[in-house]
C-alpha positions in Angstrom: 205.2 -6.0 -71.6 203.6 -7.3 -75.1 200.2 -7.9 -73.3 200.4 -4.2 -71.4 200.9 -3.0 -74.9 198.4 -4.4 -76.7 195.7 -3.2 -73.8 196.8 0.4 -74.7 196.4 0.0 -78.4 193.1 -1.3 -77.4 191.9 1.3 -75.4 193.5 3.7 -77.8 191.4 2.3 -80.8 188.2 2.5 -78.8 189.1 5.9 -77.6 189.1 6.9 -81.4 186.1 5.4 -82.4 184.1 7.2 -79.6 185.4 10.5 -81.1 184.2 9.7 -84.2 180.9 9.1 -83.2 180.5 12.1 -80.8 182.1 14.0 -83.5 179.8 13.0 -85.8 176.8 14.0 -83.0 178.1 17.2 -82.7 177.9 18.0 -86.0 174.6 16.7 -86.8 173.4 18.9 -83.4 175.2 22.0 -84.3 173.1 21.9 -88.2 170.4 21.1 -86.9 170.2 23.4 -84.3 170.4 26.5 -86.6 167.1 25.4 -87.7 165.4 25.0 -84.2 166.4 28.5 -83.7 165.1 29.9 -87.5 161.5 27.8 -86.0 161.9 29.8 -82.8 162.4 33.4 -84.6 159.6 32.7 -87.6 157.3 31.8 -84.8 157.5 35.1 -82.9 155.4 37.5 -85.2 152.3 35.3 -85.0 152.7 34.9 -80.9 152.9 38.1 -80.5 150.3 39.4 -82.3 147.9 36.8 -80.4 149.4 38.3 -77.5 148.1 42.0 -78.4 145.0 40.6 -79.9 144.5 38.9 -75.7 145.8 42.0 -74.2 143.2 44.4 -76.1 140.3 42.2 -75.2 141.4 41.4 -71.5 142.2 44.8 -70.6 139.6 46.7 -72.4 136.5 44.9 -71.6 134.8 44.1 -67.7 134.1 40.2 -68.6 134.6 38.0 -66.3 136.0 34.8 -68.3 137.4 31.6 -67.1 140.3 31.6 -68.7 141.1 35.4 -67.3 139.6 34.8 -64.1 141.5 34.0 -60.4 139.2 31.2 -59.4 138.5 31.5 -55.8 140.0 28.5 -54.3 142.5 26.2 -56.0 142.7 22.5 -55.4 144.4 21.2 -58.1 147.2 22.2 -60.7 148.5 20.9 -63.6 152.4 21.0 -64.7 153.0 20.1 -67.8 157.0 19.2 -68.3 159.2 19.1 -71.6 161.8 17.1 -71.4 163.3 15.2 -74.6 162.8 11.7 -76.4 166.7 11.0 -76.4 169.7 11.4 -74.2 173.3 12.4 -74.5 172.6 16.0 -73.9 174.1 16.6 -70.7 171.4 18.0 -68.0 169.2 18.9 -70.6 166.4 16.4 -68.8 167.4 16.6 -65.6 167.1 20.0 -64.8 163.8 20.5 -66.1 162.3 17.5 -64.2 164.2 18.9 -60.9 162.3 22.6 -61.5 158.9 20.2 -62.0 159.6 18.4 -59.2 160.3 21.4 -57.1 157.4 23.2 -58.7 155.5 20.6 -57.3 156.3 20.9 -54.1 155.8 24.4 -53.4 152.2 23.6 -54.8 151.7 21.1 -52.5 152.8 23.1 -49.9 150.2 25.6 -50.4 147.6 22.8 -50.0 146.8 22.0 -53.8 147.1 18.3 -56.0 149.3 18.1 -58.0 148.7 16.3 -61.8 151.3 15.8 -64.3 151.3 16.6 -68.1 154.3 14.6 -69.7 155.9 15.5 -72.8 159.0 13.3 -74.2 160.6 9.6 -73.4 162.8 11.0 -70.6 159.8 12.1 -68.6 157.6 9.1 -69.2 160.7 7.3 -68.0 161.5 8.9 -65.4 157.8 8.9 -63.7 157.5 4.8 -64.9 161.0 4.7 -63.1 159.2 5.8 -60.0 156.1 4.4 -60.0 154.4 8.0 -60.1 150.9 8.8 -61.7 150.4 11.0 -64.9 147.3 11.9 -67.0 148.7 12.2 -70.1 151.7 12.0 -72.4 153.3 13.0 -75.8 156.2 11.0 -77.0 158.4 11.3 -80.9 158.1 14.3 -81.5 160.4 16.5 -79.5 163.1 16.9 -82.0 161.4 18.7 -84.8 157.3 19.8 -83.4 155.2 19.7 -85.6 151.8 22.2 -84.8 149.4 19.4 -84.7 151.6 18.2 -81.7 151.0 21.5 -79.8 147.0 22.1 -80.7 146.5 18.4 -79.4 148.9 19.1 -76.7 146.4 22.7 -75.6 143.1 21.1 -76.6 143.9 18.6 -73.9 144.5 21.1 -71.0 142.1 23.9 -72.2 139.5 20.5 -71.6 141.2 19.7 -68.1 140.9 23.7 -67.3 137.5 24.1 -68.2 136.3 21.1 -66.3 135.6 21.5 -62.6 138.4 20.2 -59.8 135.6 18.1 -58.5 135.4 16.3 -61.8 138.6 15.8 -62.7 139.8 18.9 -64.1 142.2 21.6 -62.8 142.3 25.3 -61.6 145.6 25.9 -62.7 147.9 24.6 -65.3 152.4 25.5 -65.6 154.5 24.5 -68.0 158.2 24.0 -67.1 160.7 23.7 -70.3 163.8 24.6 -71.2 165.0 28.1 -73.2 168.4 28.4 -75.3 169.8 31.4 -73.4 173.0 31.2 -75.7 174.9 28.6 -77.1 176.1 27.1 -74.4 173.5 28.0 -71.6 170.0 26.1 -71.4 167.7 27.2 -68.5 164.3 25.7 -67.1 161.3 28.1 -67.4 158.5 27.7 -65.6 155.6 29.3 -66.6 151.9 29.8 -65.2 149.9 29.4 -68.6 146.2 29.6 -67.1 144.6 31.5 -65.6 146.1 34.4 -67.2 146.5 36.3 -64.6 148.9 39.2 -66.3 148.6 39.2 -70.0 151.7 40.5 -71.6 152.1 42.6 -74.4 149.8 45.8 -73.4 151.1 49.1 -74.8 151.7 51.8 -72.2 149.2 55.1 -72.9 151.3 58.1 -72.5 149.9 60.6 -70.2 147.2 63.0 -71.1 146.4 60.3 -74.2 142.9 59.1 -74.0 142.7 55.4 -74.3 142.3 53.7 -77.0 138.6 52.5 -78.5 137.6 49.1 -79.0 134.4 47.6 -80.8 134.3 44.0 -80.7 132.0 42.0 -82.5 129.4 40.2 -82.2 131.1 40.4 -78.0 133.9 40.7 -76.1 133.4 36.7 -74.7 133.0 35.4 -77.9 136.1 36.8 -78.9 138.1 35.5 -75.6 136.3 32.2 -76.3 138.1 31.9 -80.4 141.4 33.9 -79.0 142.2 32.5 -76.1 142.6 28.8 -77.2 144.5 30.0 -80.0 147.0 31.9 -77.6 147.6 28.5 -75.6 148.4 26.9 -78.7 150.6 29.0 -79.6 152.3 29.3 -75.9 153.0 25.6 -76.1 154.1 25.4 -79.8 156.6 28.3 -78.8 157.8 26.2 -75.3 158.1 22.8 -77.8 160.4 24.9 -80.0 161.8 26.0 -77.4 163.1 22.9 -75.4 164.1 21.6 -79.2 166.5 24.1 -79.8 167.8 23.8 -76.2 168.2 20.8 -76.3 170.4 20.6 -79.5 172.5 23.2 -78.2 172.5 21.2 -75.1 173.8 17.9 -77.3 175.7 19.8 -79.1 177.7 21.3 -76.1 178.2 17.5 -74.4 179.0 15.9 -77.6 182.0 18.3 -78.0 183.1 17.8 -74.3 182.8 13.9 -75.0 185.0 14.4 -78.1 187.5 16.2 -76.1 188.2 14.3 -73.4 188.6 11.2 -75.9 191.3 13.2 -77.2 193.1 13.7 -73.8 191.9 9.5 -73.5 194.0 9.1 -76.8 196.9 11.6 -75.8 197.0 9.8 -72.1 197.1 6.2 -73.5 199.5 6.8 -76.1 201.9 8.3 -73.8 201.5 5.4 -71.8 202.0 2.7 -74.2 204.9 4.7 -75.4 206.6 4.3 -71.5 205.6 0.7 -72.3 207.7 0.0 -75.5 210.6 2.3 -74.1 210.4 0.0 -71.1 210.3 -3.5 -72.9 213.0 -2.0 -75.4 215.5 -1.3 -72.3 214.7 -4.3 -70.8 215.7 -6.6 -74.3 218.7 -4.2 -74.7 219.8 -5.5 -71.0 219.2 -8.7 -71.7 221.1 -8.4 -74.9 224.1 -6.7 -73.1 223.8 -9.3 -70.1 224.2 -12.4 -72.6 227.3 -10.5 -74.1 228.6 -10.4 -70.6 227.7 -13.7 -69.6 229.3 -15.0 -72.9 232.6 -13.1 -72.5 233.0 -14.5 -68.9 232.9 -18.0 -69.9 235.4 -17.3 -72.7 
């Protein structure tokens, strides 16, 4: 009975120790979290007023640019996944690299290659795991991006993009992260980036309104050419805030389920070694009462 005890103490310390630490998690994830989200918000003005500023000049002008342009055929694709550097965030990782992977499939299926843009340790791992080919990767700096990340991140694609299949390049590029729905929910997002094939953010003209006039200088295509890189920087800045403030709420959330079921570890065990003393107490009363008995009798 001594030994069973001691087990449950045991397991009972260790129990509590985990909940510190998970505690501890949680609360760094749920401060930190608040300021992914303030990143996310401050970030919206400027994205969406590249948006209108690509709107104006793709749907006012005839140009045909490559960045606006359906290519005729398309043999290869690019996804571009962001997953995290760390774990302990439930299925933060894994559901975003099961979209990719699906993602990938259905381009495959429609007769195109498939290359792989890898953003954070858990991807990297994951593809080293299973001997899979990438082009290129983008590790330590997933918890808090920086905006030299993400205009390093776009320069890289926009090069891929503008270099023909044949030569290595691709005719389309996606990006697959995860958005913070609420607190609790985190859902992948997949997202075709280029060719922009419906820009977003185009006022509707009432009817009977004429249309609004536009003079660009010195041309439209110079303007797509300094825009347009600009609003992919700014589309994968956004997704890297994105996925950070997922995936804090998504710590956050599996932190707090880890610190309660070490509570109901703590409340299980203790009821246990509990039943344990009871039982070695009854058994050392008997023993106690039989040795009375035993010692009467001989009298």
């Amino acid at each position: 009975m001594g030994a069973q005890l001691r087990v449950y103490t045991q397991r009972i310390k260790s129990a509590q120790t985990t909940k510190k630490i998970t505690k501890a998690m949680e609360l760094i994830a749920a401060s930190r979290i608040q300021k992914a989200q303030a990143r996310v918000k401050a970030s919206g003005p400027y994205s969406d007023a590249i948006t209108r500023a690509v709107s104006a000049v793709a749907t006012h002008t005839d140009i045909d640019h490559p960045l606006t342009t359906e290519p005729a055929t398309v043999e290869r694709a690019a996804v571009v996944i962001f997953t995290a550097d760390r774990g302990l965030a439930g299925a933060f990782n894994s559901q975003v690299i099961r979209e990719a992977m699906e993602l990938a499939e259905l381009l495959r299926s429609q007769g195109k290659d498939v290359v792989f843009y890898l953003i954070g340790r858990k991807a990297v791992g994951y593809f080293q795991f299973r001997k899979q080919e990438w082009v290129a990767e983008w590790t330590g700096d997933t918890d808090t991006p920086h905006h030299g990340t993400a205009k390093e991140i776009a320069g890289k694609l926009l090069e891929a993009f503008m270099t023909p299949a044949a030569e290595g390049g691709v005719d389309e590029i996606h990006v697959v992260y995860n958005k913070i729905l609420t607190m609790i929910t985190q859902e992948p997002q997949t997202v075709r980036l280029l060719p922009l094939a419906i820009v977003e953010g185009v006022a509707e003209v009432a009817a009977g309104e004429p249309l609004p006039l536009y003079d660009f200088e010195p041309d439209a295509e110079d303007v797509l050419d300094a825009l347009l890189p600009v609003y992919v920087e700014s589309r994968i800045f956004n997704a890297l805030l994105q996925s950070a403030a997922a995936k804090h709420a998504a710590t956050q959330k599996a932190m707090k389920s880890a610190s309660d079921n070490a509570d109901k570890l703590i409340t299980d065990y203790t009821r246990l070694r509990n039943n344990a003393r009871q039982a070695e107490i009854t058994q050392q009363i008997s023993e106690i009462v039989g040795g009375a008995d035993a010692l009467s009798s001989a009298k």
